[in-house]
DSSP file (Angstrom, degrees, kcal/mol; ACC not computed):
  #  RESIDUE AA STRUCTURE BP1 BP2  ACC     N-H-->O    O-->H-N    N-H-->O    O-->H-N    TCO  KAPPA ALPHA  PHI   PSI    X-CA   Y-CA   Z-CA
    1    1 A X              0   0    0      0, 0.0     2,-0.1     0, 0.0     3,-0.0   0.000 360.0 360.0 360.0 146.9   -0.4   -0.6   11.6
    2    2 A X    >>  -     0   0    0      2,-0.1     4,-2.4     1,-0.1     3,-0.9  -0.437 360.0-108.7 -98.6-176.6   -1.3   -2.0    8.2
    3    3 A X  H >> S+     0   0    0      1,-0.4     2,-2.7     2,-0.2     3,-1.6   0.980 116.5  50.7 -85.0 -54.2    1.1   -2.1    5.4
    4    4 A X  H 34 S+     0   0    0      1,-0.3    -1,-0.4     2,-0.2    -2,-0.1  -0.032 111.9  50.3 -82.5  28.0   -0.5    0.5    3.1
    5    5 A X  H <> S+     0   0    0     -2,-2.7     4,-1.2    -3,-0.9    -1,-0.3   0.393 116.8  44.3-147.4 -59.9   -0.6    3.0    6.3
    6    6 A X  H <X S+     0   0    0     -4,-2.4     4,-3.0    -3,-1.6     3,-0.3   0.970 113.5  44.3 -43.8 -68.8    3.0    2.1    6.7
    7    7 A X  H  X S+     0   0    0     -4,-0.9     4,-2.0     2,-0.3     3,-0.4   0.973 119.2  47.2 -63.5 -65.7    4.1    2.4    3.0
    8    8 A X  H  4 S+     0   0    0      1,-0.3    -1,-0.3     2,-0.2    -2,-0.2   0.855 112.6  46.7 -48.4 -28.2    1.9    5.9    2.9
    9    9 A X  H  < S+     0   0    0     -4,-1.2    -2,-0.3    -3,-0.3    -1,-0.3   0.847 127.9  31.3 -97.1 -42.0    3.5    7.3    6.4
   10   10 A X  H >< S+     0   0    0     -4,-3.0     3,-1.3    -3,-0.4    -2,-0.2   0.331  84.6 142.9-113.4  10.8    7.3    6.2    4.8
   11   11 A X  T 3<  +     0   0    0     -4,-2.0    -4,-0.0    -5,-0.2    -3,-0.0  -0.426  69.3  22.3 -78.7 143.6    6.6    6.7    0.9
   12   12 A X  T 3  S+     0   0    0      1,-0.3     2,-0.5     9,-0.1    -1,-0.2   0.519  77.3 149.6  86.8  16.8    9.6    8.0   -0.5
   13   13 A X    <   -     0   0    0     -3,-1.3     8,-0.9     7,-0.0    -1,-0.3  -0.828  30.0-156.2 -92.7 134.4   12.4    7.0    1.8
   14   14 A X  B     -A   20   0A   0     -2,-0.5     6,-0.2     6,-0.2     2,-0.1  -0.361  18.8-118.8-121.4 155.4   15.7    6.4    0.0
   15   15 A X    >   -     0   0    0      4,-1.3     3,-1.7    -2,-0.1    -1,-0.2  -0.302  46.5 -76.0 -94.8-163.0   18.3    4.2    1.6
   16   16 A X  T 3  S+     0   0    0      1,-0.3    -1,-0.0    -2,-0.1    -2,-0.0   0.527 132.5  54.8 -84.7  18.1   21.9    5.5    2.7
   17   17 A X  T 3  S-     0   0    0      2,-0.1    -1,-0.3     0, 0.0     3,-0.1   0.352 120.5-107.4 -49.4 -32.5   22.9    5.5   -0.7
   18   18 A X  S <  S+     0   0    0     -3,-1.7     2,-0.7     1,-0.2    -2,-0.1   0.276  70.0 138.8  99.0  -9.2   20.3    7.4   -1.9
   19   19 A X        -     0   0    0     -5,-0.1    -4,-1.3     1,-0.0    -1,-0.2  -0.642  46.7-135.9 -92.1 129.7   18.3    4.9   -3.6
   20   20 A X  B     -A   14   0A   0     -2,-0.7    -6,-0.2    -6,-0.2    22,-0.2  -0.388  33.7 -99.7 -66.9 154.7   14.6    4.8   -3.5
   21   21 A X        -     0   0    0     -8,-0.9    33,-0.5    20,-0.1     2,-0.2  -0.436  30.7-167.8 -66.7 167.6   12.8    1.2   -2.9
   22   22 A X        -     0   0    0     31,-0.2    17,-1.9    17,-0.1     2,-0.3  -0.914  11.5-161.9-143.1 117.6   11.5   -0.5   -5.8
   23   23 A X  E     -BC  38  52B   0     29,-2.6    29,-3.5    15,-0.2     2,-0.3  -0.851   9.8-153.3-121.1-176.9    9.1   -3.6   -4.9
   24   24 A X  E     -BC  37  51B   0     13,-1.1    13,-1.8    -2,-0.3     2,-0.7  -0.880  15.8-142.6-141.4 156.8    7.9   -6.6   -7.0
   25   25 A X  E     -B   36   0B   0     25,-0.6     2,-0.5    -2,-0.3    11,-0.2  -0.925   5.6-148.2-140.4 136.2    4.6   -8.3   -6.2
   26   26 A X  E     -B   35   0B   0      9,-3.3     8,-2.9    -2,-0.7     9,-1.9  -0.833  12.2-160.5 -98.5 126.2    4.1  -11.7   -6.4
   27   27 A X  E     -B   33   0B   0     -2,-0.5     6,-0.2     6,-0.3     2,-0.1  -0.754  11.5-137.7-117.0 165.1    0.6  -13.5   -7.4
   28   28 A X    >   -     0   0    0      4,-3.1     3,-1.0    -2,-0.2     4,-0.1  -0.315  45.0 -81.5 -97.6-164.6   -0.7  -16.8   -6.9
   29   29 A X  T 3  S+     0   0    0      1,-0.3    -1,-0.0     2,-0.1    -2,-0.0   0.671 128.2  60.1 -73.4  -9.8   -2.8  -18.8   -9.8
   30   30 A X  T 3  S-     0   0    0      2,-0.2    -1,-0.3     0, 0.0     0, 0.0   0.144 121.7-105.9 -84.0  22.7   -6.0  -17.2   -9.0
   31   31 A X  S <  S+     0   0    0     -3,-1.0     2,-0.4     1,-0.2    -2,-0.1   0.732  77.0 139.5  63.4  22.1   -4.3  -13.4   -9.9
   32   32 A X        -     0   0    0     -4,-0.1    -4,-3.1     1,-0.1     2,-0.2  -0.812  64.4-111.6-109.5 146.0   -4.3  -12.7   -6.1
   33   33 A X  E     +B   27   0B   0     -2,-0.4    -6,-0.3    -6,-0.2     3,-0.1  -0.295  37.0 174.9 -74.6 117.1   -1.1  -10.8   -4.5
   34   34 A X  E     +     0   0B   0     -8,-2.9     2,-0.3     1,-0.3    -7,-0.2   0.798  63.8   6.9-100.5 -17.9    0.5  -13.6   -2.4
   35   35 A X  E     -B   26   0B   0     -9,-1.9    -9,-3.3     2,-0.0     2,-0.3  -0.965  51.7-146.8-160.3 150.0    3.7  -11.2   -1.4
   36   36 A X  E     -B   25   0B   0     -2,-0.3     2,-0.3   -11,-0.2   -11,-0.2  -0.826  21.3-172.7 -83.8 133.0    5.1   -8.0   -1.6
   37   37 A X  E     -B   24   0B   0    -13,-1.8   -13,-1.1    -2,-0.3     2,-0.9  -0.931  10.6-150.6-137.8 131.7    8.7   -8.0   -1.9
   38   38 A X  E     -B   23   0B   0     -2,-0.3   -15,-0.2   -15,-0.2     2,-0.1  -0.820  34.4-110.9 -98.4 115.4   11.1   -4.4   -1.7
   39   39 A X        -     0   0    0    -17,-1.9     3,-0.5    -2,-0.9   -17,-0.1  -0.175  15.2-148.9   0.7  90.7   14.2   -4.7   -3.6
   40   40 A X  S    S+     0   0    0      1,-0.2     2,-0.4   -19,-0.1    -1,-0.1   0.935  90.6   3.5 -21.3 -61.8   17.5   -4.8   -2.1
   41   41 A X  S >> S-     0   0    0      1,-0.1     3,-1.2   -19,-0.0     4,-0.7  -0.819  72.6-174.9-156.1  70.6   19.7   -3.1   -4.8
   42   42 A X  T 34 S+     0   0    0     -3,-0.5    -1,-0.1    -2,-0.4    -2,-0.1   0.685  74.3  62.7 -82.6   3.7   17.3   -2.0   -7.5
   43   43 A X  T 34 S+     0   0    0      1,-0.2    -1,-0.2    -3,-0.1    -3,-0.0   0.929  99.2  53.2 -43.0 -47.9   19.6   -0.8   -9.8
   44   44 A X  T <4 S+     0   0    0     -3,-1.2    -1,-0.2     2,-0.0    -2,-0.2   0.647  83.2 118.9 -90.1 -11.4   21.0   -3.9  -10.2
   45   45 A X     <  +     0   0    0     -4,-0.7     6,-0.0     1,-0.1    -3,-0.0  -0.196  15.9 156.7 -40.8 111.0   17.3   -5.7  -11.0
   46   46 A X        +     0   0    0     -2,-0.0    -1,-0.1     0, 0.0    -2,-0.0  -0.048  35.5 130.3-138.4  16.2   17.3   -7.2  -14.3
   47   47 A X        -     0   0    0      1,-0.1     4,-0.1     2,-0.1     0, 0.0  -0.093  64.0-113.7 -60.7 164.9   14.3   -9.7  -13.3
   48   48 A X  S    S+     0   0    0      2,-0.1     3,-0.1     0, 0.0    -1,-0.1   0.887  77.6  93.6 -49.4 -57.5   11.3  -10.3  -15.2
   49   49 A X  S    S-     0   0    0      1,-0.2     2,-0.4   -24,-0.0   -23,-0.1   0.056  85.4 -99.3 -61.5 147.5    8.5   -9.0  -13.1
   50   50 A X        -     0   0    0    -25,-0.2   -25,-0.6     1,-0.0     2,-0.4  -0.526  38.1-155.4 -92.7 123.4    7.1   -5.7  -13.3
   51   51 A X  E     -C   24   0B   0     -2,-0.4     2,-0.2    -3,-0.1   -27,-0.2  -0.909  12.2-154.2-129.8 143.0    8.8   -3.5  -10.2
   52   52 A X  E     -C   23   0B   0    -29,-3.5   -29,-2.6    -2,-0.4     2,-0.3  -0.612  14.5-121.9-124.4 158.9    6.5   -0.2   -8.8
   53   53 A X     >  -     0   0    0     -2,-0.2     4,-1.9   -31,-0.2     3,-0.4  -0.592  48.3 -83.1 -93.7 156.2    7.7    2.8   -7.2
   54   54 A X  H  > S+     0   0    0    -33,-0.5     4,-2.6    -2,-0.3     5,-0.2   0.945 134.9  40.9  -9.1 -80.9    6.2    3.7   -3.4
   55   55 A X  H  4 S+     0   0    0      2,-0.3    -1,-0.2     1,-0.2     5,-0.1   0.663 109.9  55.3 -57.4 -30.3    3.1    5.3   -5.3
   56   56 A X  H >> S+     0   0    0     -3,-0.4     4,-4.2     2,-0.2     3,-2.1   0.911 113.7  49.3 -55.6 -63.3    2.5    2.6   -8.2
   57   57 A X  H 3X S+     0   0    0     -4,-1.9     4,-1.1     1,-0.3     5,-0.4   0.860 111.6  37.0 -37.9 -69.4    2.4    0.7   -5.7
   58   58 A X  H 3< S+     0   0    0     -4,-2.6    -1,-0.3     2,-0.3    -2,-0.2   0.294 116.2  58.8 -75.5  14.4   -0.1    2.3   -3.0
   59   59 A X  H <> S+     0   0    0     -3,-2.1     4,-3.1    -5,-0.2    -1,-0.2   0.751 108.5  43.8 -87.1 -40.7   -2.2    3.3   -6.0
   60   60 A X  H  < S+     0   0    0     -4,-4.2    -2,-0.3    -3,-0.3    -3,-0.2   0.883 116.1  42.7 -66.2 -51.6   -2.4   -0.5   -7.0
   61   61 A X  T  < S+     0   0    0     -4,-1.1    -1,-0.3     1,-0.2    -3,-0.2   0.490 114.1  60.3 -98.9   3.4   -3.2   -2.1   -3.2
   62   62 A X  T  4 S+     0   0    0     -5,-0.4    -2,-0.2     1,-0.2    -1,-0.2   0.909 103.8  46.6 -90.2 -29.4   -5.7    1.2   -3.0
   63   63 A X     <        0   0    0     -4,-3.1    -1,-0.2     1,-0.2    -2,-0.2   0.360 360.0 360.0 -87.5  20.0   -7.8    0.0   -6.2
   64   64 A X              0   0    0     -3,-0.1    -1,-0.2    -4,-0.1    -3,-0.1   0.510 360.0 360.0 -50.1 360.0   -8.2   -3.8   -5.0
């Protein structure tokens, strides 16, 4: 199953806390996504990088 199939089929799943994922996407030097990464403990996320909801997200790998 590919990830966006995945991500669409689970978007919105909270952990046993209650907290929804957060991910951060990582690019190389050409602009191109070299990783996806979901947040541990995105409360606590005080990084640079620009961090997407479920939907940011699959709206962003759907317009590639």
């Amino acid at each position: 199953m590919s990830f966006t199939k995945e991500l669409e089929r689970t978007k919105g799943a909270k952990d046993s806390n209650g907290i929804a994922r957060l991910w951060i996407i990582y690019y190389n030097t050409k602009d191109e996504i070299r990783e996806i990464k979901s947040l541990y403990n995105p409360k606590e996320y005080s990084g640079a990088r620009v961090v997407y909801t479920d939907k940011e997200l699959l709206n962003k790998l759907k317009n590639l």
